[in-house]
C-alpha positions in Angstrom: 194.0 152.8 -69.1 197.3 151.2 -71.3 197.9 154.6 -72.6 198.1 156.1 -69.0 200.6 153.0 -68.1 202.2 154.1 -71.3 202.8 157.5 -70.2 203.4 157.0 -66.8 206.4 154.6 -68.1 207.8 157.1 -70.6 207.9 159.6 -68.0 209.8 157.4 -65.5 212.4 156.7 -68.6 213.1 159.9 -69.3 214.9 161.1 -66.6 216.6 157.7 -66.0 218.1 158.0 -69.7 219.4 161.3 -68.5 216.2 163.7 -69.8 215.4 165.5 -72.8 218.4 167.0 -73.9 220.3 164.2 -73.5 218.5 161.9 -75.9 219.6 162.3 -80.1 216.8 160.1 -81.4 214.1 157.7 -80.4 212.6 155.1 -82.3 211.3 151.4 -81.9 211.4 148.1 -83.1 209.0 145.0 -82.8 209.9 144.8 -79.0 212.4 147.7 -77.7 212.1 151.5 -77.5 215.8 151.9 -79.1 217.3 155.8 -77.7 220.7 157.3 -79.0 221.7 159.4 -76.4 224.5 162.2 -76.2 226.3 160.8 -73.1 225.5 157.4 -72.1 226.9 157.9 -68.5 224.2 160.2 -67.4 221.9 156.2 -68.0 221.1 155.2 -64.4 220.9 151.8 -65.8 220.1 150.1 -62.5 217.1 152.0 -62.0 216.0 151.6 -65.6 216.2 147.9 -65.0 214.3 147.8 -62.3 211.8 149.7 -63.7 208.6 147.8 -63.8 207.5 147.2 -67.2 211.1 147.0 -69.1 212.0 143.6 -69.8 215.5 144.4 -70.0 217.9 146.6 -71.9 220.7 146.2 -74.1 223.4 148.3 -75.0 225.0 147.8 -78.1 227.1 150.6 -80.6 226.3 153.2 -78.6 222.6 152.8 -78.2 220.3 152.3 -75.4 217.6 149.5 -76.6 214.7 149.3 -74.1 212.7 146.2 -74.0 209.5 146.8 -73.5 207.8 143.9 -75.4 205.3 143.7 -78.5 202.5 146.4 -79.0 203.6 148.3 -75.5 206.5 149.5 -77.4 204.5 151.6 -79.8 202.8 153.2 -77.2 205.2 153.7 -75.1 207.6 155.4 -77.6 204.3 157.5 -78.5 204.5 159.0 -75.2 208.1 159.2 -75.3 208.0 161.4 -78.0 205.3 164.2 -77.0 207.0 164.5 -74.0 210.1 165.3 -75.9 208.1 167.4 -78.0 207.1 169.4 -74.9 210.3 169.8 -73.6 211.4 171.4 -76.8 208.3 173.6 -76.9 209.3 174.5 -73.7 206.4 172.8 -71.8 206.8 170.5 -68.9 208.7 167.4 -69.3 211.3 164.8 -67.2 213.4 166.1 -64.7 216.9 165.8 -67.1 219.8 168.1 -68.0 219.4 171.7 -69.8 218.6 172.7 -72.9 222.3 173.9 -72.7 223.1 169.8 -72.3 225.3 167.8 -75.3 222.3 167.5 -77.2 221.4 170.7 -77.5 225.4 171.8 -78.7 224.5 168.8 -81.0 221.4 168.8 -82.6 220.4 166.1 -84.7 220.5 166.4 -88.6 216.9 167.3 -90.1 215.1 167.8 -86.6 214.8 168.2 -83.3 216.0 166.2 -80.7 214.1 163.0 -80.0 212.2 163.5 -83.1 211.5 160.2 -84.8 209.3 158.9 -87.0 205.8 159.2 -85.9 207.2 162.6 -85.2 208.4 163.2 -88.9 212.0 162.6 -88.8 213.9 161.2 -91.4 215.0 157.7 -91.6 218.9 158.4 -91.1 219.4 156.1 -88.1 221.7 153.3 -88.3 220.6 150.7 -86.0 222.1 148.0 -84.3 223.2 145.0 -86.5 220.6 141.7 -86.7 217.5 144.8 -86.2 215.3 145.8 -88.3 216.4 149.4 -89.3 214.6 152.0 -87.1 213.8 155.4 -88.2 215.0 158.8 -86.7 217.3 161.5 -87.0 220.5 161.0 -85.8 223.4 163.5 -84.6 225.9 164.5 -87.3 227.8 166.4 -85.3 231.7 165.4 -86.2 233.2 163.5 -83.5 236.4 165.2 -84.1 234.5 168.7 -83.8 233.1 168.2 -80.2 234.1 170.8 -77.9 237.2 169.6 -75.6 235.0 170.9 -72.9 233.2 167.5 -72.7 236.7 165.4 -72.2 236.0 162.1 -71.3 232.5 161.7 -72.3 233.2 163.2 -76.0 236.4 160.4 -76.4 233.8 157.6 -75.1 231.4 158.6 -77.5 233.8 158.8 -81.0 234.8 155.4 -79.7 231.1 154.1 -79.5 231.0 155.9 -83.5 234.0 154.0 -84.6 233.0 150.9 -83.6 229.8 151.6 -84.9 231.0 151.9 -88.1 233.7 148.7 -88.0 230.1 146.9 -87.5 228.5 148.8 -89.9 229.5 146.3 -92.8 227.7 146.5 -96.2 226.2 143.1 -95.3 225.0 144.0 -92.3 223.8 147.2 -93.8 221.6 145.5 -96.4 220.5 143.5 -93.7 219.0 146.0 -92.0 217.9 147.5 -94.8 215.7 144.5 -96.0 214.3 144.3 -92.6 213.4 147.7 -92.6 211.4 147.1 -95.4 209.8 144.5 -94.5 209.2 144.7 -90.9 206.5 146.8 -90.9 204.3 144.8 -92.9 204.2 142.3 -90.1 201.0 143.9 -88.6 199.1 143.1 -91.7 200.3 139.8 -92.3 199.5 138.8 -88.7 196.1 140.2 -89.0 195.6 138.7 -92.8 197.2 135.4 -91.6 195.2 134.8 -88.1 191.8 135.7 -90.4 192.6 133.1 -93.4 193.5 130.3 -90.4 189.7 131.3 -89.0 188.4 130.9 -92.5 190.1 127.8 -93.2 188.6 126.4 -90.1 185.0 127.4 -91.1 185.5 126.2 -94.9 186.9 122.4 -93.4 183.6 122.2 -91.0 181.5 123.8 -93.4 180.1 126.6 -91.2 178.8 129.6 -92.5 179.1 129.8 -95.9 177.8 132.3 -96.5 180.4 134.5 -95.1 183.6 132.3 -95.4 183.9 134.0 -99.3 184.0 137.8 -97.3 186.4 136.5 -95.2 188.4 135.2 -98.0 188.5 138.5 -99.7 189.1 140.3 -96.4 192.3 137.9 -95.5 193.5 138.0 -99.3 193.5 141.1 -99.8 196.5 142.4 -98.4 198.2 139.6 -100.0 197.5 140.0 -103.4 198.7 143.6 -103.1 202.0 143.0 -100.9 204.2 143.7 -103.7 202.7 147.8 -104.4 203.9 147.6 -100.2 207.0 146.5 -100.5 208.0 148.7 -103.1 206.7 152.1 -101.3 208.7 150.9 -98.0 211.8 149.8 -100.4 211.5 152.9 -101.9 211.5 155.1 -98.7 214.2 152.7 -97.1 216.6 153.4 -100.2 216.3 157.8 -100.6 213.7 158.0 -103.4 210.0 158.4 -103.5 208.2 156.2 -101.6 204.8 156.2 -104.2 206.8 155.8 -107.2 208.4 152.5 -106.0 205.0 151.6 -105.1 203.7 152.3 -108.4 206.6 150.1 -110.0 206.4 147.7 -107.9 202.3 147.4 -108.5 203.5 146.2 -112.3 204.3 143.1 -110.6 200.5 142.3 -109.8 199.1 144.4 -112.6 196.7 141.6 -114.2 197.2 143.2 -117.5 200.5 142.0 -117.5 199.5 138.6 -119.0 199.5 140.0 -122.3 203.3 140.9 -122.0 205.6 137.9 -123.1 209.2 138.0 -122.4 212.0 135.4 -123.3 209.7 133.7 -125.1 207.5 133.2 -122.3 203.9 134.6 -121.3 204.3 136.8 -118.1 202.4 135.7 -115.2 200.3 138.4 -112.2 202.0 138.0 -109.7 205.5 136.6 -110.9 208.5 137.6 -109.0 206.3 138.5 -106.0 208.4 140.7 -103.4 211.3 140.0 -104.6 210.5 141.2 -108.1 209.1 144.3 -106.5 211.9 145.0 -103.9 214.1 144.7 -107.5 211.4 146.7 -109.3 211.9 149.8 -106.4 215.6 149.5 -106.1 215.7 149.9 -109.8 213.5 152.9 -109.7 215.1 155.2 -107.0 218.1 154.7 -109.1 216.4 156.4 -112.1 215.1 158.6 -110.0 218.2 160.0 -108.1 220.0 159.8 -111.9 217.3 161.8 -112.9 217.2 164.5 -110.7 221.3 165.5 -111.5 220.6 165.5 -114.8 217.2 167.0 -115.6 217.0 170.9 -116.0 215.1 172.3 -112.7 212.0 173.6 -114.8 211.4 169.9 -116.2 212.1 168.1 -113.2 208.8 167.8 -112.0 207.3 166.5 -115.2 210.1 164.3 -116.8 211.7 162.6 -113.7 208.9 160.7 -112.5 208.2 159.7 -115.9 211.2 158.6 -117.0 211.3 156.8 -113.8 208.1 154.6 -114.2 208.6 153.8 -117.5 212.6 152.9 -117.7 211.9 151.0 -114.3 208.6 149.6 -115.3 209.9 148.7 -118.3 213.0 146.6 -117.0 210.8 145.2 -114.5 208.5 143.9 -117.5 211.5 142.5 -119.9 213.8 141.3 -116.9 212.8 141.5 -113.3 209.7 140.0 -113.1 211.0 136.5 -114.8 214.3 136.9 -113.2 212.5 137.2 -109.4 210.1 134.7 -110.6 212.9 132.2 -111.4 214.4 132.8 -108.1 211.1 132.7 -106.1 210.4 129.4 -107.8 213.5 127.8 -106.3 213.2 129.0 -102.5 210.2 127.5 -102.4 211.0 124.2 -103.9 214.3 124.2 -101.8 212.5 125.1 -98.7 210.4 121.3 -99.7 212.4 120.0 -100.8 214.9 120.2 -97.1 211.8 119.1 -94.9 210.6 116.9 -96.7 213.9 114.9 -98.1 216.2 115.9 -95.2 213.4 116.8 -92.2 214.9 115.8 -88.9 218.6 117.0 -90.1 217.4 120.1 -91.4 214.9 120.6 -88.6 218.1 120.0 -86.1 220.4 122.7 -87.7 218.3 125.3 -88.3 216.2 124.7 -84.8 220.0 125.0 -83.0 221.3 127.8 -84.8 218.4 129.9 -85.2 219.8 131.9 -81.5 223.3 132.5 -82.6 222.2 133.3 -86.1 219.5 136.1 -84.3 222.7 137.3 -82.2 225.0 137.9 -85.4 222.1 139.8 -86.9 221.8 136.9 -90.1 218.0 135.9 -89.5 216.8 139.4 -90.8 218.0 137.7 -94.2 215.2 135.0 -93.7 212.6 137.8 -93.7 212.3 138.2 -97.6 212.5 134.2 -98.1 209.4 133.6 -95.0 207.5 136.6 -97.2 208.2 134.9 -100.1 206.5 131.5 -99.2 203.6 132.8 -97.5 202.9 134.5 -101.0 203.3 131.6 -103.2 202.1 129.0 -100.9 199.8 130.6 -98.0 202.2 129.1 -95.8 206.2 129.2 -94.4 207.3 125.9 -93.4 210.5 127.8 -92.0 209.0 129.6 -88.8 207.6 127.0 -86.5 211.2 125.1 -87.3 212.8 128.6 -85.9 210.5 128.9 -83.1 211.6 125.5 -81.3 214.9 128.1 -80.6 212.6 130.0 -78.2 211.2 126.5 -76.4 214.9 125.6 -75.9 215.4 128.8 -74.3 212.3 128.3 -71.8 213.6 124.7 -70.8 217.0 126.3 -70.1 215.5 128.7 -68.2 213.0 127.0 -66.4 216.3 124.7 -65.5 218.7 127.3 -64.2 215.1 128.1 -61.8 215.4 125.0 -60.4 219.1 124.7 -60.0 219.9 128.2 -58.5 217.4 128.1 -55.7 219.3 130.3 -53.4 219.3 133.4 -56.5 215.9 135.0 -55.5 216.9 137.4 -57.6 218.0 136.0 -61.0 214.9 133.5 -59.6 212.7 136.6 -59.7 213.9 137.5 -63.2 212.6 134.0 -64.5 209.1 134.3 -63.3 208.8 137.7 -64.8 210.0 137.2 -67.9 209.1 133.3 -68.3 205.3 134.3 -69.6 206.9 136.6 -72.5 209.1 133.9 -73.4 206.1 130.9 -73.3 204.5 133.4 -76.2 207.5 134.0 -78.2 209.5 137.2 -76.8 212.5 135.3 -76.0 214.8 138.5 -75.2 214.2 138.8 -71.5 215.3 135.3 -70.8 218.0 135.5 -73.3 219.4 139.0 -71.8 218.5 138.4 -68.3 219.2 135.1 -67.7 221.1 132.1 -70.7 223.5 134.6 -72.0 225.0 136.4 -68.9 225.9 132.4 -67.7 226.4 131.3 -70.6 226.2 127.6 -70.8 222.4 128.0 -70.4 222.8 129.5 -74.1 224.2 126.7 -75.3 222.2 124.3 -73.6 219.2 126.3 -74.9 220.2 125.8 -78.7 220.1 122.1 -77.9 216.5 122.2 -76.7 215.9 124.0 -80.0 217.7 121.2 -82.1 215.5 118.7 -80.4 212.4 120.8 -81.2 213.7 121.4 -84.7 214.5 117.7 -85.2 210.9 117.1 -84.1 209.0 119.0 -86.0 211.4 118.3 -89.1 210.6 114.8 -88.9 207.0 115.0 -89.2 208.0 117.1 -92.5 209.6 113.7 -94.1 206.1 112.0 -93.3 204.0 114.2 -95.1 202.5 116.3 -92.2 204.6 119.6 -92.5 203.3 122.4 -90.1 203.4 125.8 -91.6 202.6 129.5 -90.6 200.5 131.9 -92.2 201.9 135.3 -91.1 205.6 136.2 -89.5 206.6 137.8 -86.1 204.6 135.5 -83.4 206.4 132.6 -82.3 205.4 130.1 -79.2 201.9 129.8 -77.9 201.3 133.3 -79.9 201.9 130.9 -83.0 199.3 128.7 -82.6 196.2 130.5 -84.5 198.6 131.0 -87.3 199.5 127.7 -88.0 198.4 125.7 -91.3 199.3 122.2 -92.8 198.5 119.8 -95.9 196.2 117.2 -93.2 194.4 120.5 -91.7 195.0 122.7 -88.3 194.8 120.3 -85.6 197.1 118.1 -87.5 199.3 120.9 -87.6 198.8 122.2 -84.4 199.3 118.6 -82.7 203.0 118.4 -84.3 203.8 122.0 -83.7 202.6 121.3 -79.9 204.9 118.1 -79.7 208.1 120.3 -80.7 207.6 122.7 -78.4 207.4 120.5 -75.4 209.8 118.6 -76.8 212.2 121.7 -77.0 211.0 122.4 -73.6 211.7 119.0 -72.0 215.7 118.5 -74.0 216.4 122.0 -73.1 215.4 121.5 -69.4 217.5 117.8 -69.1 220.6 119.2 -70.8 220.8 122.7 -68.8 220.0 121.1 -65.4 223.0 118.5 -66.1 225.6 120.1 -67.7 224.3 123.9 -68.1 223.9 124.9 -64.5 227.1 125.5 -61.8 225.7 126.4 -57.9 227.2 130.0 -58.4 225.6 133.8 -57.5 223.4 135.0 -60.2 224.9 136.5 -63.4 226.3 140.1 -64.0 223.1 142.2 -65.6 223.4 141.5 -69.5 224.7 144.7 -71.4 223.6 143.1 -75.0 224.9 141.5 -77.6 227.0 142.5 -80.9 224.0 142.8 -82.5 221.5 144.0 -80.4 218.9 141.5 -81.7 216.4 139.6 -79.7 215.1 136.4 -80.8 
């Protein structure tokens, strides 16, 4: 039944993105079906917004980013692709331009059209800044080589490229690229996490013993081997082979490895963690890719993989590991060390900044650090801080309701998108409703200071509130949450924060966040293109 829903909405996109041969790539994030398209003026963006099922869109460098929400993305983009597929196969597909269309004159490097990753493609997209990178062909057609023919719509597109590219900072870059590497690990890590918080639960009330140690193996396994992950998606991410990263990085947890000693000091499974294995990876693709210019074709096969597993492995033995293990170390004991010295402060800042910091595309560099602390400690104080941003954004919201009573239509918007947001998908709202008035936005990160500041406080009393997996946030968090005095300790303080965020955000947007005006201009995104 989803999967028909699924394919009766990819066939209503299609056409409204201007069909088959007008789409370059298609991939997806977490939460959005993101389409490069040959000529965005064939969009009809009003009917694609009123499309039941899409959240919203966003527009940013070029790029149509469709939000669709968690898990319905995947299969929407699933059916999104074959019917792409069929088009090129010359089957039936969406009512859209030719064959003879842009895309066709254009086709995208190393497939077809609208090929993307479940389809094959390569990972040469360059996604939006603050996402996680998505994976897909694009068009490397020279902007300066498109026929004249097209006029105006070839001079709006080698616009859209160049400021693509002025965004496209090396920062921003490795951003992405981190994220890409670690994003889809989420799945796991949700599933490991949600498992050890049912185990936990059973261990505390002493109930079935005799299967809490299964479920302890279940939950821990994906943990202990995270690092031989990390390294096959770093890897990938970076141009080399994706196993051979993987069998670097699997050094890192290699038990044997407490027989090595290095600097004078016995080498630990485990030490480094990611970190040391995203280093381990990086390291190795650049043996690899030295290796393949310089080894004789007849040999390549044979001496480049070896000589990258053992000059890699053997850097990651005598440097890496107790270099990443240094710097794992401190991020844990300065993440501690600011709730629990500096709780309500730090719980203020980061709870009020965590929005702007999504819509510069900066919190994909918190990714690594939340990865990092649920391996050493089974638990990242960070994230429920973070999520007070999205109970800010519900108060403003549910405000800007109240207020505008006369907008039935931005009124409209708020009911439909207020249950994603209660959960944790905060981009409806944020693209629908704070940022197109903006004061609400503002008022919003206020909520999420309060929030912050709450849950920070109960931090520099002992009774910190953890998470044992990334990617949920609001009610979703709750069977994921984990603390020193137990879950309902834990769940209790994460509880008060987000009503708290709720309440501030609601008194502060329906006093100075809220003018009796006509509803908002539809959102066209953000300069990153990231959701919160």
């Amino acid at each position: 039944m989803r999967q028909d829903t699924a394919s009766a909405t990819a066939a209503a996109l299609l056409p409204l993105v201007g069909g088959p041969a007008n789409v370059i790539s298609v991939a997806h994030c977490m939460t959005r079906l993101r389409l490069s398209l040959a000529d965005t003026s064939r969009v009809d963006e009003g009917a694609l917004r009123a499309l039941p099922g899409v959240l919203g869109v966003v527009v940013a460098d070029g790029m149509y980013q469709v939000v669709l929400g968690p898990g319905v993305v995947a299969r929407v983009t699933a059916a999104f692709q074959e019917l792409l597929g069929r088009s090129t196969a010359g089957g039936p597909a969406a009512e859209g331009p030719t064959a003879e269309g842009p895309a066709a004159e254009r086709p995208a490097a190393g497939g077809l059209a609208g090929q993307g990753p479940a389809a094959g493609g390569p990972a040469a997209e360059e996604p939006a800044a603050g996402e996680p990178a998505a994976q897909g062909p694009v068009s490397m057609w020279p902007t300066s080589e498109w026929p004249a023919a097209e006029g105006p719509a070839a001079r709006g597109a080698k616009l859209r490229e160049e400021r693509r590219r002025r965004n496209a900072t090396p920062f921003k870059t490795a951003l992405r690229r981190v994220a890409a590497v670690f994003v889809p690990l989420i799945p796991a890590l949700i599933g490991c996490g949600v498992l050890a918080g049912v185990n936990g639960l059973l261990v505390n009330a002493g109930l079935l013993p005799r299967l809490t140690p299964a479920l302890a193996a279940v939950a821990s396994g994906f943990m202990a081997l995270i690092a031989v992950f990390v390294g096959h998606n770093t890897a990938k991410e970076s141009g080399g082979t994706p196993v051979l990263g993987g069998a670097v990085a699997a050094i890192v947890v290699y038990p044997g490895v407490a027989k090595v000693t290095a600097f004078g000091v016995t080498l630990a499974p485990g030490q480094g963690g990611v970190l040391g294995a995203l280093a381990a990876a990086l390291l190795a693709t650049y043996v690899e890719k030295a290796c393949h210019g310089r080894v004789p074709d007849a040999l390549d096969v044979l001496l480049t993989p070896t000589l990258t597993v053992l000059v890699a492995g053997l850097a990651t033995l005598y440097g890496l590991m107790y270099a990443a293990g240094a710097v794992s170390a401190a991020i844990g004991t300065a993440a501690n060390w600011l709730l629990t010295t500096t709780g309500a402060f730090a719980g203020l800042v980061l709870g009020g900044l965590f929005l702007p910091l999504v819509m510069l595309g900066l919190h994909q560099a918190l990714i690594p650090i939340h990865t990092t602390l649920i391996e050493q400690q089974g638990h990242t104080v960070l994230l429920p801080v973070l999520a007070m941003a999205g109970a800010g954004q519900v108060g403003a919201s549910l405000a800007v309701y109240v207020r505008l009573r006369h907008d039935t239509s931005l009124r409209t918007t708020i009911r439909s998108a207020l249950p994603a947001g209660l959960l944790g998908v905060g981009e409806p709202l944020i693209y629908g409703v704070s940022l197109p008035l903006g004061r609400p936005f503002l008022t919003a990160c206020v909520g999420g200071a309060a929030g912050g500041a709450f849950v920070g406080f109960f931090a520099m009393l002992g009774d910190q509130v953890g998470a044992t997996a990334i990617g949920p946030s609001g009610w979703a968090l709750f069977p994921l949450l984990a603390g020193p005095h137990g879950w309902a300790t834990a769940l209790g303080v994460y509880a008060g924060g987000l009503v708290t965020g709720y309440a501030v955000g609601f008194a502060v947007t329906y006093v100075f966040g809220v003018t009796d005006r006509a509803a908002p201009p539809a959102a066209s995104g953000d300069p990153s293109g990231s959701g919160a």
